[in-house]
C-alpha positions as CSV (number, residue, x, y, z in Angstrom):
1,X,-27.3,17.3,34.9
2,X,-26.1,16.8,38.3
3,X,-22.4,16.5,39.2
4,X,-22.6,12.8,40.2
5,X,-23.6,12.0,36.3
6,X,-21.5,14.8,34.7
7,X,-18.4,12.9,36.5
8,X,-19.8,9.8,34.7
9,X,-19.4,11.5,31.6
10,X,-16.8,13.1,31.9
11,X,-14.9,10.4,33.1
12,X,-16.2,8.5,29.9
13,X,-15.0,11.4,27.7
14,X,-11.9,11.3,29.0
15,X,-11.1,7.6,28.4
16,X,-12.1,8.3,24.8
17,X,-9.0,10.6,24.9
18,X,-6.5,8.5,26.1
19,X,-7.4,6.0,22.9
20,X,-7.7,8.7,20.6
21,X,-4.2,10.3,21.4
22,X,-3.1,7.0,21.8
23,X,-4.0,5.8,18.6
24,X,-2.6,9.0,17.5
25,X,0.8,8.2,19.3
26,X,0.9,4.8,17.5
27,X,0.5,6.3,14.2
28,X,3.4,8.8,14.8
29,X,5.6,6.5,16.3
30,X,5.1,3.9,12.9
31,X,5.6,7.4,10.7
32,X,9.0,7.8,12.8
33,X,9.8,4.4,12.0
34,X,9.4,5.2,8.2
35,X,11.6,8.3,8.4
36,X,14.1,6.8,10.1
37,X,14.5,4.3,7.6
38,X,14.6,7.0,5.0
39,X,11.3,6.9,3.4
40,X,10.2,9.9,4.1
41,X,7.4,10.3,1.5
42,X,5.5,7.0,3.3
43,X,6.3,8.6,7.1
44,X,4.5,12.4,5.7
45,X,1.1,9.9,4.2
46,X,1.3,8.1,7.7
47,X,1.8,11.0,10.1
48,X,-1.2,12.6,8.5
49,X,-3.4,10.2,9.5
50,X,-2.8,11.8,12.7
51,X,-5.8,14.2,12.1
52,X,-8.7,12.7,12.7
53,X,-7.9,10.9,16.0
54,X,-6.5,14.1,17.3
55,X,-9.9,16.1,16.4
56,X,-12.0,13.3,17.9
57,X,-9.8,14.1,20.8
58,X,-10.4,18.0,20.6
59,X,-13.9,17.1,20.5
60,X,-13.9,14.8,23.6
61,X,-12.5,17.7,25.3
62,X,-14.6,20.7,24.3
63,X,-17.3,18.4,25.2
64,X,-15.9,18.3,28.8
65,X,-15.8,21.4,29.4
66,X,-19.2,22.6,27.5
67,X,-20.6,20.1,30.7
68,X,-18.3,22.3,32.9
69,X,-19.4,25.2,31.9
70,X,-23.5,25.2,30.6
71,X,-24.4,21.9,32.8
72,X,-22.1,22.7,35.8
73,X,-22.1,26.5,35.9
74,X,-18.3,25.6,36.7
75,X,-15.9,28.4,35.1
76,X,-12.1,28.1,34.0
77,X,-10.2,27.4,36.9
């Protein structure tokens, strides 16, 4: 893969983090909401929905730097 279509990638990875975290950030923020009004049980079901948009996340970025590191032949900075 050359660099200019790795930083296409990449660049499309990355956007896919910034929802995912930000979906992430919504759900804690209405779990907050929840404990803050004292239901505590509803805010614990809600911040665990938090999961799977942070491993999509984790994936988007292992991703990254698998094309870094096989594809690129870049290493850790």
């Amino acid at each position: 893969m050359d660099r200019k279509a790795a930083n296409s990638v990449i660049t499309a990875f990355i956007s896919r983090i910034e929802k995912e975290l930000g979906e992430a950030a919504s759900i804690a923020k209405a779990a907050r909401v929840c404990a803050k009004g004292g239901n505590t049980p509803k805010a614990i079901k809600i911040v665990m929905d938090i999961e799977d948009p942070a491993r999509r996340a984790a994936d988007m970025m292992k991703a990254i730097l698998l094309i870094r590191h096989e594809l690129l032949g870049d290493g850790p900075d």
